[in-house]
SERO-4910 file (N, C-alpha, C, O; in steps of 0.05 Angstrom, whole numbers):
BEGIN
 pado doro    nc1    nc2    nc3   cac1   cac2   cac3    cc1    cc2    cc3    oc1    oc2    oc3
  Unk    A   1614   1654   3284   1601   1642   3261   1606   1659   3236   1612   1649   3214
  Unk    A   1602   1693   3241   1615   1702   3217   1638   1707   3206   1644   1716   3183
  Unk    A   1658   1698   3231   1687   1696   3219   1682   1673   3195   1685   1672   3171
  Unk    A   1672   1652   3217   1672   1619   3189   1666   1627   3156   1681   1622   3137
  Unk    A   1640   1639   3155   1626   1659   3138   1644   1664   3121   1651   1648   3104
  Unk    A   1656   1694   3123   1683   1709   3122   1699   1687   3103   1706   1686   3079
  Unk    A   1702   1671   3123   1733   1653   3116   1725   1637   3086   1743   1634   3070
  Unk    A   1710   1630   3083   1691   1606   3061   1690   1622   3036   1698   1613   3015
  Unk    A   1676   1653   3042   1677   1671   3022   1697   1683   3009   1696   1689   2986
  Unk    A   1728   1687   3033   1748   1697   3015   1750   1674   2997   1751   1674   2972
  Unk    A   1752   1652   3017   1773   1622   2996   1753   1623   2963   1762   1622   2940
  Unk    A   1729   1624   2972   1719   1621   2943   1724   1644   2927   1725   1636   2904
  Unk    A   1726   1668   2929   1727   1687   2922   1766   1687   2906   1774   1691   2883
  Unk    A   1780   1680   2928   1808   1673   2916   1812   1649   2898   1832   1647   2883
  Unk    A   1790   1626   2899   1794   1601   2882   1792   1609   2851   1807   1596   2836
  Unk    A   1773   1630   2838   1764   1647   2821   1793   1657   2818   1796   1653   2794
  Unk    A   1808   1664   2824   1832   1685   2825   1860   1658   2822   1872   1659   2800
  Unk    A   1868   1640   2836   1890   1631   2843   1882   1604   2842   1859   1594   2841
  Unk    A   1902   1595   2842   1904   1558   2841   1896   1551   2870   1901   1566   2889
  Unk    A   1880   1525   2871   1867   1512   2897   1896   1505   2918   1894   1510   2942
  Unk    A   1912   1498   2911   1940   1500   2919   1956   1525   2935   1971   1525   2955
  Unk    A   1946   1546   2916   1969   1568   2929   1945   1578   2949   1953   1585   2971
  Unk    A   1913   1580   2943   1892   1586   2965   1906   1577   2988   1914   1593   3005
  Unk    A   1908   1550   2989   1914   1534   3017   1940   1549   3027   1949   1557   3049
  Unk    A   1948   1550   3002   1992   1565   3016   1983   1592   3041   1989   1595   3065
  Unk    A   1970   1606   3024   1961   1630   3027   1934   1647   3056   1932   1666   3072
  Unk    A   1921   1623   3046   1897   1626   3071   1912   1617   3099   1930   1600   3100
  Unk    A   1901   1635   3127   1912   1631   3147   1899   1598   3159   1875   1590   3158
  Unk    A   1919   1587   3167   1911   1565   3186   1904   1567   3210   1894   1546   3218
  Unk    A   1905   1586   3227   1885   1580   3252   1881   1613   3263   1879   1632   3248
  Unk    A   1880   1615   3287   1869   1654   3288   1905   1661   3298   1914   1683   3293
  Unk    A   1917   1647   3308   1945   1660   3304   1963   1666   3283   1980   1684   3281
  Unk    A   1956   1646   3265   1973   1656   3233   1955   1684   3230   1968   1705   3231
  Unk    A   1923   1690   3225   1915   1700   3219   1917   1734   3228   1919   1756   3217
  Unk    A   1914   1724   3254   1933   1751   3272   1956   1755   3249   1954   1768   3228
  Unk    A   1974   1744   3255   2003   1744   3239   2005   1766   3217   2017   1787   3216
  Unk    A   1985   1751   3195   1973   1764   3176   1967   1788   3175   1979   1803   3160
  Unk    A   1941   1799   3194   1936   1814   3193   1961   1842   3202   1960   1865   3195
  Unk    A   1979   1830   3218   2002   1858   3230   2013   1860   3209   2022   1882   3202
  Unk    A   2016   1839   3194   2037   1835   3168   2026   1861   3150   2040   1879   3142
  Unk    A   2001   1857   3147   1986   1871   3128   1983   1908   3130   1984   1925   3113
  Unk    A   1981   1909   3159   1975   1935   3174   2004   1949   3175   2006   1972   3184
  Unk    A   2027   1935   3166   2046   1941   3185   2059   1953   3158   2072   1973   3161
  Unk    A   2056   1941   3130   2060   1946   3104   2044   1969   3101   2057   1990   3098
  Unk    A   2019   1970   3100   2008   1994   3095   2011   2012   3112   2009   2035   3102
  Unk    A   2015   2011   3134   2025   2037   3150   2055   2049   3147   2063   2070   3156
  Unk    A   2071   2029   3132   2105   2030   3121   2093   2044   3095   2105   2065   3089
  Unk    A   2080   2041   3086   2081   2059   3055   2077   2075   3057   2091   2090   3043
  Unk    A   2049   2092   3077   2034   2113   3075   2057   2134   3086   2061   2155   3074
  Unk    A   2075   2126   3114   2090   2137   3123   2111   2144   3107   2123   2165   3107
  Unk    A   2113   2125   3094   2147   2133   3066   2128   2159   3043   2133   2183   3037
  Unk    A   2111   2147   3037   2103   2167   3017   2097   2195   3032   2092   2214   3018
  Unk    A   2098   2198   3058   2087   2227   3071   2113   2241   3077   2117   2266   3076
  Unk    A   2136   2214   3088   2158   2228   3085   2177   2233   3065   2201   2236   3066
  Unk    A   2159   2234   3042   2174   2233   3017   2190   2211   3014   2205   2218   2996
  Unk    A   2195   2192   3020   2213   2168   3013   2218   2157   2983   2202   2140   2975
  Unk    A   2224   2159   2978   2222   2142   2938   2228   2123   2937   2250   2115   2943
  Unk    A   2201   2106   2925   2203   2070   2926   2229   2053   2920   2231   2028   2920
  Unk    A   2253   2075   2915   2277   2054   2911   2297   2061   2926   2321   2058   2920
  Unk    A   2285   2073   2952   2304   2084   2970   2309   2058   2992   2291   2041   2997
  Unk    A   2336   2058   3005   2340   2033   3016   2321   2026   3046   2316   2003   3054
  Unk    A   2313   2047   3057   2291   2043   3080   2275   2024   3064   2274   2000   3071
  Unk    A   2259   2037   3037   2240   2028   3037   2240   1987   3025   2229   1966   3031
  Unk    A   2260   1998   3002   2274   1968   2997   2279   1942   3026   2272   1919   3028
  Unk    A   2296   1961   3046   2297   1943   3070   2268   1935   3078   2263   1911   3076
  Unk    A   2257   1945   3083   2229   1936   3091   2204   1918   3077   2188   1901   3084
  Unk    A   2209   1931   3057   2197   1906   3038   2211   1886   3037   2198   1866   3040
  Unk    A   2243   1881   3031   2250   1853   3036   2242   1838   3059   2237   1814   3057
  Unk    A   2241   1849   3078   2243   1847   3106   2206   1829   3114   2200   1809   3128
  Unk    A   2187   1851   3098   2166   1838   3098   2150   1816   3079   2131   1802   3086
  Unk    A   2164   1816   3050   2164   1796   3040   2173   1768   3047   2158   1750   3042
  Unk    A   2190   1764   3055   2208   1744   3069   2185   1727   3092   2191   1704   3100
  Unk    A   2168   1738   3099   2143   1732   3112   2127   1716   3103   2121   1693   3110
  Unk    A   2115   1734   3081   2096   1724   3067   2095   1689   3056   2114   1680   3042
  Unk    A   2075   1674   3062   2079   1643   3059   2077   1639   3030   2080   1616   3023
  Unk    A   2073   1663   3008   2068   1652   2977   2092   1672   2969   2090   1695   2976
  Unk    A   2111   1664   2955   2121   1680   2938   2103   1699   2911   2079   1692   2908
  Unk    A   2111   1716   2897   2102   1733   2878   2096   1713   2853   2077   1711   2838
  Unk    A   2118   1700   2854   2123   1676   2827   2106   1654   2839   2097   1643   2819
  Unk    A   2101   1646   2852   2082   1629   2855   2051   1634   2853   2036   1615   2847
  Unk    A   2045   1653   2858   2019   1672   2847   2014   1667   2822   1992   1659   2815
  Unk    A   2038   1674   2801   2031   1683   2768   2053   1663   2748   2075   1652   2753
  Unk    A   2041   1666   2733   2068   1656   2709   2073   1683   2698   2095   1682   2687
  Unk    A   2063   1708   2696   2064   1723   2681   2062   1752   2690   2038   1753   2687
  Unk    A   2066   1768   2695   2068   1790   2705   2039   1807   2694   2026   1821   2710
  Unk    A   2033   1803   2669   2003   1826   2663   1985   1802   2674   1962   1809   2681
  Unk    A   1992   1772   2678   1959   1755   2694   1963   1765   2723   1944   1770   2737
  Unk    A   1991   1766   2730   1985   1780   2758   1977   1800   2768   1967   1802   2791
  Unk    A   1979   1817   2752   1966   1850   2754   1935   1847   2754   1919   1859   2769
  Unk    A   1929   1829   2733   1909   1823   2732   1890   1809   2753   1866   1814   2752
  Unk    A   1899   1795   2768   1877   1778   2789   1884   1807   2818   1864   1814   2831
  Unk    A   1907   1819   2824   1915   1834   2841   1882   1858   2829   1866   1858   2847
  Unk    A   1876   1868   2816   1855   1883   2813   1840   1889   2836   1842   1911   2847
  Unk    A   1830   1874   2842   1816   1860   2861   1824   1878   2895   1809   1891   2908
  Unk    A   1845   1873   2899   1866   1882   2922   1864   1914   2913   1844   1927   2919
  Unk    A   1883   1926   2899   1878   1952   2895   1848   1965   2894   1847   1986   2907
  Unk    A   1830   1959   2886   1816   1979   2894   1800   1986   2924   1782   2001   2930
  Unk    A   1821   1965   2941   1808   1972   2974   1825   1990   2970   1813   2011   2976
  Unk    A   1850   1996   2962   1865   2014   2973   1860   2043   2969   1838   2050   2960
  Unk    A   1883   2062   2978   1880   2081   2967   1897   2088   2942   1913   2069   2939
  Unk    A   1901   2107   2922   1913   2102   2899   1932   2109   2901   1949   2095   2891
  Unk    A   1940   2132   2914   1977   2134   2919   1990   2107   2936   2013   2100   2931
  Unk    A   1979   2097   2951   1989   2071   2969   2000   2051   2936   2023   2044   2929
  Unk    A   1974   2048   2925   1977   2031   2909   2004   2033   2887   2019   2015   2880
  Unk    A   2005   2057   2881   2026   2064   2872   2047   2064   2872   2063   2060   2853
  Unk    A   2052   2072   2906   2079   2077   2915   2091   2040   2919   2114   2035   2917
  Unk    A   2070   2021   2924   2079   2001   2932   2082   1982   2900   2097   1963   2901
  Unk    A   2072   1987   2880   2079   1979   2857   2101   1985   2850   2111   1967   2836
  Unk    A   2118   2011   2854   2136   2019   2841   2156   2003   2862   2166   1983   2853
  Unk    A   2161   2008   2883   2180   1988   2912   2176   1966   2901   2198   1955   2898
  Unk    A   2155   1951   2890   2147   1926   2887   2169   1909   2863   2180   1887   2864
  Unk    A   2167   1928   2845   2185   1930   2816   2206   1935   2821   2222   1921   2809
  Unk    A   2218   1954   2837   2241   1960   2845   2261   1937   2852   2281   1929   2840
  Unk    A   2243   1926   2883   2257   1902   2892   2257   1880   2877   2276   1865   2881
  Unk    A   2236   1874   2856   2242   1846   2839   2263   1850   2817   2279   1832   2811
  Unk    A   2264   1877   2804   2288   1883   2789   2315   1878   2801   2332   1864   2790
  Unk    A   2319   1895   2832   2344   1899   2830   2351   1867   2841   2375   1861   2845
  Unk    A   2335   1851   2844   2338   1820   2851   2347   1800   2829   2362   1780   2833
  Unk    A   2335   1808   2801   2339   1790   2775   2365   1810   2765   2376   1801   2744
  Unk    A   2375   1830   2774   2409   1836   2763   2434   1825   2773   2455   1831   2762
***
């Protein structure tokens, strides 16, 4: 019952944030996408914390491979999120402050990295 809970609160919580459209792209459809999700999620943040401890630098090809690798996953593209890069920073707020601030960092700069060396 408090998953249901849970589930009702993000979507409203993201409808505030994103188009009723990309919510649906985005929200898991049953407890196996959601699983999905969640390794997706764990599996990124445990890829960053590890690059940043091993010194890795967000434009190094490990870390590039892996973020392609895990974006390619993801059911919403970046561009479908935003028209604009400071509205996206902007609703992402939200997300960063669960994190921790070097995570956040290290994965902003990978983040920029890979969309750059993609639009050359």
């Amino acid at each position: 019952m408090n998953a249901i809970r849970l589930e009702e609160d993000q979507r409203v919580i993201l409808n505030q944030y994103f188009s009723a459209n990309t919510v649906d792209t985005i929200m898991p459809k049953g407890k196996s996408q959601q699983s999905e999700l969640d390794r997706l999620n764990m599996r990124l943040l445990s890829f960053f914390q590890a690059a940043i401890q091993n010194e890795l630098p967000p434009e190094s090809h490990e870390v590039q491979r892996e973020l392609k690798e895990l974006l390619e996953r993801v059911p919403v593209s970046i561009d479908e999120l935003s028209d604009s890069k400071q509205y996206l920073e902007q609703k992402l707020d939200i997300y960063k402050s669960l994190l921790p601030v070097d995570v956040v960092e290290f994965a902003g700069q990978a983040i920029q990295v890979f969309y750059k060396k993609g639009n050359e």
